[in-house]
N, C-alpha and C positions, 0 to 999 in steps of 0.2 A: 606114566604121569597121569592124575587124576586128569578130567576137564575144568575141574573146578581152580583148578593151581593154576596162573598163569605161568606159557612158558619161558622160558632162559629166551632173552634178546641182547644181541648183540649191541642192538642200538636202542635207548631208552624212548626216541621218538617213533622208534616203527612197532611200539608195544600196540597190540590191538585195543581197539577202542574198549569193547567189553569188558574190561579188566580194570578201567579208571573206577575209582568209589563212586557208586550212586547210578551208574549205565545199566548192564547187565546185557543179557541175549536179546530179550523185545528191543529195548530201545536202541541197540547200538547197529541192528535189522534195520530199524527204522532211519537211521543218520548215517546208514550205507548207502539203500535204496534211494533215500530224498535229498541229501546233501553231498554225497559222496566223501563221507568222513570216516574212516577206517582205522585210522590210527592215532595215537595222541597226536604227532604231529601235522597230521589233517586237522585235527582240531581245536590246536594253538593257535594256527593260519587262519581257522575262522573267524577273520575279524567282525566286530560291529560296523556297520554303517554311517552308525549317529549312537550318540548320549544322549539321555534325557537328565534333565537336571532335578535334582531330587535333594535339592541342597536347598531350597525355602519352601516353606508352608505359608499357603494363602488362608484366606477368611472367607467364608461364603458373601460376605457384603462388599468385597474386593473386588469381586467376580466383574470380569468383563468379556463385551466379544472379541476384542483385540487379541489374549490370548491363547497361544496355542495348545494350553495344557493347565492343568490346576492338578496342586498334591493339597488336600485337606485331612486335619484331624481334628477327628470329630467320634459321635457315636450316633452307631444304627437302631431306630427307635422301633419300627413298625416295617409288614411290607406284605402285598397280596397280588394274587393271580390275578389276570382279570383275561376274557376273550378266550376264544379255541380254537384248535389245530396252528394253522401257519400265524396267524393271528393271538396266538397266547404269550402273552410276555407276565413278566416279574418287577413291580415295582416296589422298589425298597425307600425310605424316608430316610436325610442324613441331616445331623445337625452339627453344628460347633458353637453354637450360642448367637451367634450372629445373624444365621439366618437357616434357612430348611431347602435342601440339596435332591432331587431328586435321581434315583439310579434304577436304571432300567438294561433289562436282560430279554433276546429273545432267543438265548441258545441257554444250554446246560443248567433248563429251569428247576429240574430233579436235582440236582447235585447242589447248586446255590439252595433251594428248598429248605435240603437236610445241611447242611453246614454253617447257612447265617446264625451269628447267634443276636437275637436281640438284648437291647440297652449294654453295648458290650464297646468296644472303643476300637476305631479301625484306622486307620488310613487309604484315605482312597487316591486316585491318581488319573484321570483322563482330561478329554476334551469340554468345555461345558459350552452348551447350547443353551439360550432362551427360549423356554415353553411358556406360553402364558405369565404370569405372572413370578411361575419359578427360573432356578436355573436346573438345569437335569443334563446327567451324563450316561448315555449308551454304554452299556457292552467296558462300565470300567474296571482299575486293576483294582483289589479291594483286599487288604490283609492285615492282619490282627497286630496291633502295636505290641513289639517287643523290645530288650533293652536298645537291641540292635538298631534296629528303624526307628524309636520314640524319635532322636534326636535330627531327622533327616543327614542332612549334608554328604550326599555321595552320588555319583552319576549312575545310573542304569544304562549297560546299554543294549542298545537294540543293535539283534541278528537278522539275519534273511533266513526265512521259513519258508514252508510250504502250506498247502492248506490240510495238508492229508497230517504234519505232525499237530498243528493246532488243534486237529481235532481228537488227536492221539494224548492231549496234553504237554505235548512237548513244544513248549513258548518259549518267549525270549529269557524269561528268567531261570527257566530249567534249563537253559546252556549255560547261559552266567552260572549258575551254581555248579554246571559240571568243568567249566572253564576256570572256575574259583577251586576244586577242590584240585583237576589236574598243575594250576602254577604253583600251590603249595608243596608239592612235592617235586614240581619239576626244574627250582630254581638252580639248584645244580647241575643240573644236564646243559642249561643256556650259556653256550660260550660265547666268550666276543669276538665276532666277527670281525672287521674294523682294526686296523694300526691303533695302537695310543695316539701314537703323533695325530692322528687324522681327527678322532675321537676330541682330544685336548683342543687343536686348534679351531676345530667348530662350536665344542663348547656341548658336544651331544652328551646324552643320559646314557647308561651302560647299556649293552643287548639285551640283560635280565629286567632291569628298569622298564626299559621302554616299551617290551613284550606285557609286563604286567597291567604298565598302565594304561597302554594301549585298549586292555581291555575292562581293569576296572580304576579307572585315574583317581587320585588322591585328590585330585583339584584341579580345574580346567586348565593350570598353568604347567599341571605335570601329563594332562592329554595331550597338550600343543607340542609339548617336550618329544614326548612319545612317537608321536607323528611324523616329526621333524626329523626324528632318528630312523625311525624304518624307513620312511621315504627314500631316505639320505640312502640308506642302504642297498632298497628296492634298486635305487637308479645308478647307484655304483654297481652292482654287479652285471648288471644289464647292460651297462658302457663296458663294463670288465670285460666280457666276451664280445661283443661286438669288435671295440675296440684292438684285441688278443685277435678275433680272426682278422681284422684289418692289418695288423703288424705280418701273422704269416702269410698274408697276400705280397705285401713288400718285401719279403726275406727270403720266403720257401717257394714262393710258385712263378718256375720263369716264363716270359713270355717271349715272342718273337723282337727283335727291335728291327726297328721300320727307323733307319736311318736316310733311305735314297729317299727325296722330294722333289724328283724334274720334275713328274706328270702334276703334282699339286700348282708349282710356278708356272709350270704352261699354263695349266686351266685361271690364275691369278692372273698372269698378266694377259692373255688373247681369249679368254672367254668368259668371265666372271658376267654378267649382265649389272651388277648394280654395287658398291659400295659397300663392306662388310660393315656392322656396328662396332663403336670400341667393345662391346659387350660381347659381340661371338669374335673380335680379332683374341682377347684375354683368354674366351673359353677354348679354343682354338689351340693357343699356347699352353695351354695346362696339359689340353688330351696329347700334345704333340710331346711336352716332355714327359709325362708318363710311357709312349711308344715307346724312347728309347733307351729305358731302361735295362731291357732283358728282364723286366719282370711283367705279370701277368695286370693289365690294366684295368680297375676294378672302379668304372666311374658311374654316378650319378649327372643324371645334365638334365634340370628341368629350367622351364621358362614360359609363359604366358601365350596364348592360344597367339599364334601369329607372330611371333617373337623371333622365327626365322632358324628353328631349329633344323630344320630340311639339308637348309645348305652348309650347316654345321656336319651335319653326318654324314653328307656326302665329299666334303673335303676331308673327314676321318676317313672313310672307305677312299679316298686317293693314297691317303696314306700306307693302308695296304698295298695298295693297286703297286706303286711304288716300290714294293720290295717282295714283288713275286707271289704277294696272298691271296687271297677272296676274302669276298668280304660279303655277310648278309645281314638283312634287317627283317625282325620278326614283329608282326603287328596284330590286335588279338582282334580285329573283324577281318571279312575280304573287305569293305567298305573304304577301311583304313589302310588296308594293304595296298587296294588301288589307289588309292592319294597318293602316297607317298613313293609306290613306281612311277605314276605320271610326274612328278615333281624331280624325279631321280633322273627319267629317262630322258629328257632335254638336256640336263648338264651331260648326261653321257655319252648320246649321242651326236655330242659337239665334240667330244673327244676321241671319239671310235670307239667306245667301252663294249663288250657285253654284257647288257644285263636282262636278266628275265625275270618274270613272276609265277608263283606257286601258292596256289591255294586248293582250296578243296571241290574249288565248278573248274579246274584247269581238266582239260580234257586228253586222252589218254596219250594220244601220239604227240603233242607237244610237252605232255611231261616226261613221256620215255628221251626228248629230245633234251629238257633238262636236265632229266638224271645223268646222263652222257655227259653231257657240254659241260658240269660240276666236277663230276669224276675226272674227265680228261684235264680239267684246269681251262679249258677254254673258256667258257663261261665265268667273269669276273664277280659281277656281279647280283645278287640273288634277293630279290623283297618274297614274301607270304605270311601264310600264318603258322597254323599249328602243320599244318604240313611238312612244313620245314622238317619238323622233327621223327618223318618216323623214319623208319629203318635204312628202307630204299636209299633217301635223300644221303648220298656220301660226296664229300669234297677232294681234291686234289692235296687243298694246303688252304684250311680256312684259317684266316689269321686275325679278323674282326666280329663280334657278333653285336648288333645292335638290337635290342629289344624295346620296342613301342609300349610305355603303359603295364611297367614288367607284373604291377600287383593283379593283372586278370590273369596270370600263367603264372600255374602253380611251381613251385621247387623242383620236383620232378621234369614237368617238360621242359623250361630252361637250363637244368641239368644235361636234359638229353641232348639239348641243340649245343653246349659248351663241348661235348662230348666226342663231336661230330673232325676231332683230329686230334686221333691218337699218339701223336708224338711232343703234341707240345699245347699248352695251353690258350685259346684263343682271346685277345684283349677281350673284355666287354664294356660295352658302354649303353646302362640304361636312361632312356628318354621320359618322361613324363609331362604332359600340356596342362596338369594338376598344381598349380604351385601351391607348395608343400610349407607350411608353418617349420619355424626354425625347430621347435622343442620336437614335434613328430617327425623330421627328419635325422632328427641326431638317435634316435629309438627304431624308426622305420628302416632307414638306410643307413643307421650308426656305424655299417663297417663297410659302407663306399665312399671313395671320396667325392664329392658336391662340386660342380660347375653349375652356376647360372645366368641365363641369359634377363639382364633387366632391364632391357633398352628396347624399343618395339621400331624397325625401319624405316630411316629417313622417307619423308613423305606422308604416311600415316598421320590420317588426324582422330585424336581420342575420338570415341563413341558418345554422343550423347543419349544419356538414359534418361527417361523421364518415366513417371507413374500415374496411372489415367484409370480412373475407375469405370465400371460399365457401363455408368451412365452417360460417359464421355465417347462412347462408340462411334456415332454418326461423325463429333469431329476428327475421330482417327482417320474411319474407312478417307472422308475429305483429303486427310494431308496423305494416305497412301494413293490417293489417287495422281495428285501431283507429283509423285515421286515417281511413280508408273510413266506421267508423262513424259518427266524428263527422259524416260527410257530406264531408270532403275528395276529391280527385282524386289520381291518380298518375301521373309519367311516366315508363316506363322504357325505357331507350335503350340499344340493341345495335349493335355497331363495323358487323358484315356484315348482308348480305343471306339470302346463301347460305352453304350451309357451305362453308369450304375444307383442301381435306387437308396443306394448307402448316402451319395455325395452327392451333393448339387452342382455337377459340373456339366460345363461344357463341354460333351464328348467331340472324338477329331469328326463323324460321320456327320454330325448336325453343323458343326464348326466349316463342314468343307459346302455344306446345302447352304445356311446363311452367306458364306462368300462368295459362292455363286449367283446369288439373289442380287449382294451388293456392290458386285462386278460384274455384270451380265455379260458385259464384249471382252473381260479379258481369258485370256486360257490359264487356267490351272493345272499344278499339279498335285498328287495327292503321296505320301511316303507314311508307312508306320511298320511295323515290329513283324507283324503277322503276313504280309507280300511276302511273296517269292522273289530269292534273290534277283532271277533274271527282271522279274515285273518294277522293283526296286530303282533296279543299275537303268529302263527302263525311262523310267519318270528319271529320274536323277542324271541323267544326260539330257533331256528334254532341259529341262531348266539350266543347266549348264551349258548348253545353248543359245538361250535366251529365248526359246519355242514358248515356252510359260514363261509369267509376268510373276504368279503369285506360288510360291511351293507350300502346302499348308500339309505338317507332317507332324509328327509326336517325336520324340526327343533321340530318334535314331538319327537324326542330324547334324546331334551333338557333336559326331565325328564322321561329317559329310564331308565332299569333297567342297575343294576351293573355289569362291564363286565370287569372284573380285565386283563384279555386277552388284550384287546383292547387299544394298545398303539400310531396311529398316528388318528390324528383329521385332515382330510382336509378339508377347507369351499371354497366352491366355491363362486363366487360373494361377496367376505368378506366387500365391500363396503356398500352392500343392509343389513348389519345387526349393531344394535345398537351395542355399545362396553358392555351392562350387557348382551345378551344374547351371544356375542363371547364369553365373560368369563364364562359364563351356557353351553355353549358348549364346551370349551374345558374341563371342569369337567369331560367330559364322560371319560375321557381316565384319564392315571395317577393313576389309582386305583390299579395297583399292584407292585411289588417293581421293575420290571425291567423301562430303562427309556423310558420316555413315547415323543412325538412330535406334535406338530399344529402347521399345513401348511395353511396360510392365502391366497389364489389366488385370485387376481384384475388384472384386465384390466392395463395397465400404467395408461390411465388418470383416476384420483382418484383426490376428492376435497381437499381443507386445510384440513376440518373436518375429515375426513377420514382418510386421513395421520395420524392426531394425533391419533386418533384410534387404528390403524394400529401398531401408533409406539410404544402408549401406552402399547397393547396387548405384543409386543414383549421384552419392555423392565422388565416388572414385571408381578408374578404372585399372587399378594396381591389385594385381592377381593375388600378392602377396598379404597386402593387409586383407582384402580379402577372406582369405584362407584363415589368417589368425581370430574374424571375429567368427567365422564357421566355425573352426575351435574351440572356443568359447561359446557357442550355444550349442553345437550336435553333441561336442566329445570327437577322439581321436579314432573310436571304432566304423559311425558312420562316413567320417569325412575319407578312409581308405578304401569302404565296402568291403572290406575284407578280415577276418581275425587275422592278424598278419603275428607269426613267432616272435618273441623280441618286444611286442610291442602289447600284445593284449596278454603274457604275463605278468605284467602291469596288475596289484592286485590291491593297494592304495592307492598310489601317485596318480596324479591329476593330472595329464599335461598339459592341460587348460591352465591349468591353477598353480603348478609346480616347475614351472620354465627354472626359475633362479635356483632351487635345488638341483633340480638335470643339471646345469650348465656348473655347479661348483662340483658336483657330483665326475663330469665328464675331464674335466681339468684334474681332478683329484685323479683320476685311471690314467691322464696322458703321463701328468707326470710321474707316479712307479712305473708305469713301460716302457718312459722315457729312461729313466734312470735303473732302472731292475727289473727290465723284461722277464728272467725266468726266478723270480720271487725268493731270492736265494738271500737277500737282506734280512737279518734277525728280527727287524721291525714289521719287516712285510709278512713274516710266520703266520697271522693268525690268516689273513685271503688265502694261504698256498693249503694251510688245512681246510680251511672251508670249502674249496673249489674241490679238493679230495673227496671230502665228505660229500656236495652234491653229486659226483659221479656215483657215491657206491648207495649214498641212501636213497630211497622212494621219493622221501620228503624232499622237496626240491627248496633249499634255506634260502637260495638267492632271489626267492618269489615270497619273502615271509613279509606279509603284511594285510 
């Protein structure tokens, strides 16, 4: 077979790219290397970002700075060099009768040179700026009226490039036209995805429909259409398999059942120290009827810094305890790992439990001591970190795994710790102090099931947040002085380390010399990123103490231990931090019943985003709503820090923006798995092809958007 023949494919969307009319060898090099576009089907998927609307034509005496774009027809009358080297631009003159347009080039001045043609009739299309007396447009798109464009009325849209194709010539409308010439022939390969029934009662546009207009719309009401459908789609198959592994969690995978609960009612009725919330008595009950199932327990349990999640997971590990198991908790610092033994080992030690800890400063003859006491079954109970997982670390009969904050521990290592009993599957129950927006929960963890705690312990009084800008300093340090008095603690928290000459901040090094200045007789202590664990645990038991009055640290606090003492939160530079870790930070404080404060300090000038931040922080302390307007200004990538599977294949959908499509979308998967788990209904045929098809193609359809 020549090279020049494309060859025989199986599948019409894993044709190489080179082979579409109008690519060739260079260009389809070039949207390998820089977009990773290989095949048609890569480059269906490529959607636009935005349309530009190319559907009216202004007048040069229209012309305002309100707008973000202007299409004029007109003709190009005159235009000259003027300046040299980095300094030489191309000023071209444009008119429509109305008024005279200036266009100016300071790249690809040879090639506009030889191709302007004067008194010739053009279209042009950019941004227009006020220069002096005219209006003039930079670096615009400029091409010759044909029958085609005389009449406007059609969206352009815009791709994501690089800078290496623009300079290649390969821009947004050389993908349009190569995305224009591959749906002309590719209307037939596009099956529908999608039941009719599903299709019908939503009211969406075909697969073929939607993919076209998607990318070159008929009319803003057949993009909206467009959108509406892929989304629809994007979020149904993404619930599809989430949902599909959730069912063979419940079907296929048995776990232990944890039916005996003396040890739980001992520890309830003669040692409990306080009151359960109706919120963890409910979440309590879920985990407990999941236990006795005989299937493998696959729960989510988040809830609000303080919310009392501790002694939720340690009545779950009784539950093991109860029917001959172990049970451990995996936390992704030692920092966090020691809270939450300290926290564990008073309930256990009211009961006679063993429990011990494992981290990576554990030193060698008390960890040969734990490896033992696991192995023999002695050893009940087990908290650490990544430790837990390596090889050594073997169990008797682990029957619970609790993982702390599971999105810092990759698949892999929480694999390896489920792993750790070969005969039978361990329940798991992940925790998170993150409270998690509804829309990114049903994508993040769409295949565990959700407990949450929303109730914060009798006693507790909300935080008061207030916002004090720096020129309010002097009355702060005053009111932390009184709070000092009373005997209170303080924490105050700096974004940097070091100073840097990028930012005008206040680094911790100057932050901890100023509070020394303006506390002279109280003791300090100092905590950041770069201390040695021991120098850390150090300070950090000093204040837990109450040896230090003032802990002045960067944001490794976030997930300090518990210091019921500690009742104002100051954040310095409140600007430089997202609104989930403001709210992760003021957790620290508010831990005992007297009332607790966080003091927000900014600069005056603070952006929109910020503000809302700011105001959010101060107007409520519900972790939840919270989280939803974080959603809504980071996006769903930064609020997890993590590209997490499931969720950042997301390649339209909004989950800011798309809550009510997810949620019909997720309804629309319960009910076929409710009613025709293995897809054997003549209506459900086109999902059981599609899912076929994403296993054997490249092109992955259930990410088509």
């Amino acid at each position: 077979m020549s090279n020049d023949s494309p060859p025989v494919r199986n599948q019409f969307f894993d044709t190489r790219i080179e082979f579409l009319k109008g690519v060739g060898a260079q260009k389809a090099a070039l949207l390998n290397q820089e977009l990773g576009i290989f095949t048609f089907g890569d480059l269906i998927q490529h959607y636009p970002y935005r349309h530009e609307d190319r559907t009216i034509f202004h007048r040069i005496s229209d012309i305002t700075e309100q707008m973000p774009a202007a299409q004029i027809r007109g003709r190009l009358r005159e235009w000259s060099i003027t300046g040299e080297g980095h300094k030489k631009r191309l000023i071209a003159y444009f008119t429509d009768g109305t008024g005279i347009l200036e266009l100016v080039w300071f790249q690809s001045i040879a090639w506009f040179e030889k191709n302007l043609r004067p008194n010739t009739e053009y279209i042009v299309y950019g941004k227009p700026v006020a220069f002096g007396s005219r209006w003039s447009i930079t670096h615009p798109e400029i091409d010759l009226i044909t029958a085609e464009n005389a009449q406007g009325g059609y969206f352009q849209p815009v791709y994501s490039l690089t800078e290496k194709l623009r300079r290649k010539f390969v821009d947004s409308k050389a993908i349009s036209k190569m995305v224009k010439n591959l749906l002309e022939i590719s209307r037939a390969h596009i099956h529908e995805t999608l039941p009719a029934n599903l299709v019908q009662k939503y009211r969406m546009v075909s697969k073929a429909d939607a993919v076209w207009n998607f990318h070159l719309p008929q009319s803003q009401a057949w993009l909206h259409q467009a959108q509406r459908r892929l989304k629809f789609e994007e979020l149904f198959y993404n619930q599809f398999r989430l949902l599909k592994n959730k069912l063979l969690h419940k079907t296929e995978f048995p776990g232990l059942v944890f039916n005996n609960t003396a040890l739980v009612k001992e520890f309830y009725a003669n040692h409990l120290p306080f009151n359960l919330t109706g919120s963890q008595v409910k979440v309590l009950q879920e985990i407990h009827d999941d236990l006795k199932k005989g299937k493998q327990m696959n729960r989510l349990l988040h809830g609000d810094v303080g919310s009392g999640k501790t002694i939720v997971a340690f009545i779950t590990m009784l539950f093991a305890l109860d029917n001959n198991a172990q049970a451990c908790l995996m936390a992704p610092t030692e920092i966090l790992a020691d809270q939450h033994y300290q926290g564990l080992k008073k309930f256990a030690d009211s009961l006679g439990i063993n429990i011990g800890k494992l981290t990576g400063s554990t030193k060698k003859k008390e960890r040969d001591i734990i490896h033992k006491e696991l192995l023999d079954g002695s050893m009940q109970i087990i908290v650490g970190t990544h430790a837990l997982i390596e090889d050594i670390v073997q169990f008797q009969n682990l029957g619970l795994c609790i993982i702390d904050e599971q999105h810092r521990f990759g698949v892999a290592q929480r694999s390896k710790l489920w792993a750790k009993n070969a005969r039978i599957n361990p329940h798991i129950l992940v925790m998170t102090a993150t409270p998690i927006p509804r829309t990114l929960a049903m994508t993040l963890y769409g295949d565990l099931d959700i407990s949450a705690i929303t109730e914060l312990p009798a006693g507790r009084k909300p935080i008061k947040t207030v916002h004090r800008y720096d020129a309010h300093r002097l009355s702060v340090f005053g009111f932390l002085k009184e709070e000092i008095a009373k005997g209170r603690q303080i924490y105050m928290v700096y974004p940097l380390i070091e100073e840097s000459e990028k930012m005008d901040l206040k680094d911790l090094m100057d932050g901890f010399e100023s509070v020394s200045r303006a506390f002279p007789d109280v003791p300090l202590s100092i905590l950041h990123g770069k201390m040695k664990s021991k120098d850390k645990d150090f300070e950090m038991q000093r204040f837990v103490r109450a040896e230090t009055k003032i802990m002045v640290a960067t944001t490794v606090i976030e997930v300090g231990v518990n210091v019921p003492n500690a009742s104002v939160m100051v954040i310095e530079n409140a600007e430089r931090f997202g609104l989930s870790q403001l709210h992760q930070l003021r957790g620290r404080v508010g831990r005992g019943a007297e009332q607790s404060y966080c003091i927000l300090m900014t600069d005056y000038k603070i952006s929109k985003d910020t503000r809302l931040r700011i105001e959010t922080m101060c107007r409520t302390n519900d972790g939840f709503e919270i989280a939803e307007v974080d959603l809504q200004l980071r996006g769903p990538g930064d609020i997890t820090g993590t590209q997490q599977s499931g969720l950042m294949d997301l390649l339209i959908a909004n989950l800011a923006q798309d809550g009510e499509i997810l949620k019909v979308a997720r309804q629309s998967v319960e009910a076929i798995l409710n009613s025709d788990p293995d897809l054997d209904q003549t209506e459900n045929l086109p999902i059981k092809v599609h899912l076929s098809k994403i296993k054997k193609e490249q092109t992955n359809w259930s990410r088509i958007g």
